[in-house]
N, C-alpha and C positions, 0 to 999 in steps of 0.2 A: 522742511527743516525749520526746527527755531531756535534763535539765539540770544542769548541775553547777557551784556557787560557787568562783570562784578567785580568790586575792588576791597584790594586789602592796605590797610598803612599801619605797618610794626613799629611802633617806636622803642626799640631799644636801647640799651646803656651806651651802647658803642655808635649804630647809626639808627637814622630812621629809614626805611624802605615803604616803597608804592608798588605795590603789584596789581597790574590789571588782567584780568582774562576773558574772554569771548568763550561763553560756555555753548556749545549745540549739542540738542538735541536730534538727532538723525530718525528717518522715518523707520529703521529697523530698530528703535529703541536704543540704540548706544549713544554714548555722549562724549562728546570731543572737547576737552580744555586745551586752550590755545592761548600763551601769551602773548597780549599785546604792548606791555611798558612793561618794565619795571628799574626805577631809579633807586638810590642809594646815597643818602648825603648822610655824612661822616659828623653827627651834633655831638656824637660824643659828652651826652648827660653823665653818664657815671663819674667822668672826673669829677666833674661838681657835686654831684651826691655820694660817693662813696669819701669822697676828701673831705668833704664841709657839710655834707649831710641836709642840702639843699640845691636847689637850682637857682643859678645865678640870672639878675636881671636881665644881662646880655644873651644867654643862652632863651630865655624866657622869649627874647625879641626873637630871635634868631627861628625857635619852635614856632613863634604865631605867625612867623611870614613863609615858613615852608608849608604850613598848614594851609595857607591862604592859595598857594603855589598849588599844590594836593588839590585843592577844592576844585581851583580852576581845571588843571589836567582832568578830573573825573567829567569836568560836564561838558569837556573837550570829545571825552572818548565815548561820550554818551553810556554814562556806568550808570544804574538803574537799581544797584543795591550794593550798600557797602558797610564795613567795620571797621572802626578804629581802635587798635588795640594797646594796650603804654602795658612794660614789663618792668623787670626786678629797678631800673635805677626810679621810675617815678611811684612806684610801690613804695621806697623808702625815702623819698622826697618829702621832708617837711610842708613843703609852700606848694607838693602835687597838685591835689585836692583843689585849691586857689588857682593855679596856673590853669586848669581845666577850664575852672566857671570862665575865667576871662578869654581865654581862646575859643570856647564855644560862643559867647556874646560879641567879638568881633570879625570870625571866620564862619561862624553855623555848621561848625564838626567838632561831633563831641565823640569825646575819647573814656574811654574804656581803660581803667584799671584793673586789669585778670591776676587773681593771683596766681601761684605757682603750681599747683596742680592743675588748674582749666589751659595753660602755657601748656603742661606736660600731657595734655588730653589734644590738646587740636595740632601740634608739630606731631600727634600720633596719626591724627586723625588720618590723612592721605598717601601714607607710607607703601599703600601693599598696592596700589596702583601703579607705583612706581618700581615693584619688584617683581622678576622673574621668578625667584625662586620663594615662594611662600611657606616653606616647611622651613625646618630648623628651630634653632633657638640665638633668640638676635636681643642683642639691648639697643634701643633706637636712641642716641645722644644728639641732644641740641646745647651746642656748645654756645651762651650768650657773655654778652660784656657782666650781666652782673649774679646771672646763674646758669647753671646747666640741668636741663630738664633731661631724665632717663626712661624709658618703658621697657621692659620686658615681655619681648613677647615670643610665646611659644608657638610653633605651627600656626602663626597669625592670632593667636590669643592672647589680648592684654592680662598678663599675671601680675604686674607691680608698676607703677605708677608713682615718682619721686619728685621733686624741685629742691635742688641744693645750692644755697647764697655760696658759689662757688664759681666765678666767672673771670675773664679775661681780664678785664676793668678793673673789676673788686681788686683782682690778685694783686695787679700795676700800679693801688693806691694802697696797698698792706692792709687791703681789708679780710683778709681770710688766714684763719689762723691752722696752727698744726691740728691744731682738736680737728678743726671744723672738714681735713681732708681725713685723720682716720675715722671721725664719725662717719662720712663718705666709704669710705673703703668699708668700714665694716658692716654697711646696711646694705651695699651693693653685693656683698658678699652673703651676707645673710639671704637674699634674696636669691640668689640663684646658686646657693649651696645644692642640690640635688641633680644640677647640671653641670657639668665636669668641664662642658668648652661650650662659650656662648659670645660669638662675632658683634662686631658691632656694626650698627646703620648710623653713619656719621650724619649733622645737619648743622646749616652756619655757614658763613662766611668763610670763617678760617679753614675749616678741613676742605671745602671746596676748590682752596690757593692750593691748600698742603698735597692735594691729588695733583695737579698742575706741576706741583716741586719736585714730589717725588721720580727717581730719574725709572726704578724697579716696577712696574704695574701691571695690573690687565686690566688691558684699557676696556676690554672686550665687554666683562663683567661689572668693569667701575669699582674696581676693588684695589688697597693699597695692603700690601703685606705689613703685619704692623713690625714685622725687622729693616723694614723699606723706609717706614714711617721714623721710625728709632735715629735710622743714617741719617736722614734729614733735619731731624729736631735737633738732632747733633752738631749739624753744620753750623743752624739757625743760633743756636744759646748762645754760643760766648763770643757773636758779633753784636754787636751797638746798633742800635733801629739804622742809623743810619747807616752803617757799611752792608743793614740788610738790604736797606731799599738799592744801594748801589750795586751790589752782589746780585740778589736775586729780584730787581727788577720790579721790588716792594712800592705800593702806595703809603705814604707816613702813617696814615690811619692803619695800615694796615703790619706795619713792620716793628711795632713794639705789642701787638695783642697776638700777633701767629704764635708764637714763644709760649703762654702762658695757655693759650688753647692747647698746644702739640701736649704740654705735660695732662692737662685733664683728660684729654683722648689714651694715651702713652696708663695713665696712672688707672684708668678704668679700665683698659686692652691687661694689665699684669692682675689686677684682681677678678676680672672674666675668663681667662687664659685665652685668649682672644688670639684668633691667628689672623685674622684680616680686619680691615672697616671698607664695607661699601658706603658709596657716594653716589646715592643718588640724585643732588642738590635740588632738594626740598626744604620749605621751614617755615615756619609759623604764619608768614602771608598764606602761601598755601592751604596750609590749614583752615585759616579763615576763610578763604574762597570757598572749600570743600566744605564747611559747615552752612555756609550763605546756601549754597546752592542745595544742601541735602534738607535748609529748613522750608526754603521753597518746594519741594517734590515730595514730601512728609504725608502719607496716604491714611 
């Protein structure tokens, strides 16, 4: 057998994440992905970019010494090939661009600004790995702090491929306007106009909690009924972050963005006719791992 450590670090609007995996290769040709870490700190850039349209000095500190932290853990785990990828809040970060040069010249990791369709290509990328059922017709939703990337995919066939400045964060600092969710509904719509019912494959953070909250499930499938999902988000809206985190046992970071994810899953479930969203909890670290290791085996 051989194995080889590869790491992902997502820096998105809401948190940054570390995912490491121990990839093997088996002597009958099949390959084993195995997590080995994955951390989650809560930098929470989008406040500062979606409100003031830059990244603040302090948050600047805060990214180059978890970067620092990142580095270390990688050559702790003996990771041997990795990618750094920065989404929607340093895309629209004035001082991004700058923040890079200088966290690559005092960490030696440099970061990758993807735009929004290469987001909505690699949270595709490792989906059907993680599904039983590969027929139907599924939108894959990666619900982020500062967008929400969509695929459409038929009988495992990517047909449509979107990035909408439509996210958690953005929503919680009044960056997203009415235009900007029926342009949403109506291109989501447009796109799977010839499909009459098409489920969703939830990814993120939040729908991951929101499976957990829900009391209705099959757990069996990893599937939430979106009339299950509806009870919930219901409960969730007209408590205050904090009587969520009290109530349902919320982390702070995490009990004023569930609310603004539930309506983009809820708002995308009524324009798909959507009867369920599987949770497979995958997402764009993933992704990256899956492309590291498919540029490695490339014949």
């Amino acid at each position: 057998m051989e194995s080889k450590n590869y790491a992902a670090i997502d820096i998105g609007s809401n948190a940054v994440r570390l995912l490491i995996k121990k990839v093997t290769k088996k002597a009958d040709g099949s390959v084993k992905f195995a997590k080995s870490i994955l951390l989650r700190v809560p930098l929470r850039l989008g406040f500062d970019v979606f409100g003031k349209g830059e990244i603040t000095e302090a948050k600047e500190e805060r990214m180059r010494r978890l970067m620092k932290a990142y580095n270390h853990l990688m050559k702790i785990y003996g990771v041997e090939k990795y990618r750094v990828c920065a989404t929607s809040a340093m895309r629209d970060a004035k001082n991004g661009p700058e923040i890079i040069k200088k966290i690559k010249k005092s960490t030696g990791i440099e970061i990758e600004i993807i735009d929004g369709k290469e987001e909505a290509q690699m949270v595709y990328n490792n989906h059907i790995e993680c599904m039983e059922d590969r027929c139907g017709n599924y939108m894959y939703v990666d619900v982020g702090g500062g967008s929400t990337e969509v695929n459409l995919l038929i009988n495992g066939d990517l047909k449509y491929s979107k990035s909408f400045n439509i996210g958690t964060v953005r929503i919680l600092t009044g960056g997203v306007t009415d235009e900007a969710w029926d342009k949403m509904k109506k291109e989501v719509a447009e796109a799977v106009k010839e499909y009459p019912v098409v489920n969703i494959i939830g990814s993120g953070g939040n729908i991951n909690k929101l499976y957990r909250l829900v009391e209705t499930k099959d757990k069996e499938k990893k599937r939430i009924p979106i009339e299950s999902l509806k009870k919930t988000f219901d409960q969730l809206e007209p408590l205050t972050p904090e009587e969520r985190m009290e109530t349902f046992n919320l982390k702070a970071d995490r009990a004023d963005v569930i609310v603004p994810a539930g309506k983009i899953f809820l708002t995308l479930a009524d324009t798909l006719h959507a009867q369920y969203v599987y949770v497979p909890e995958i997402g764009l670290a993933d992704g990256i791992i899956d492309s590291l290791y498919a540029s490695d085996n490339e014949k």
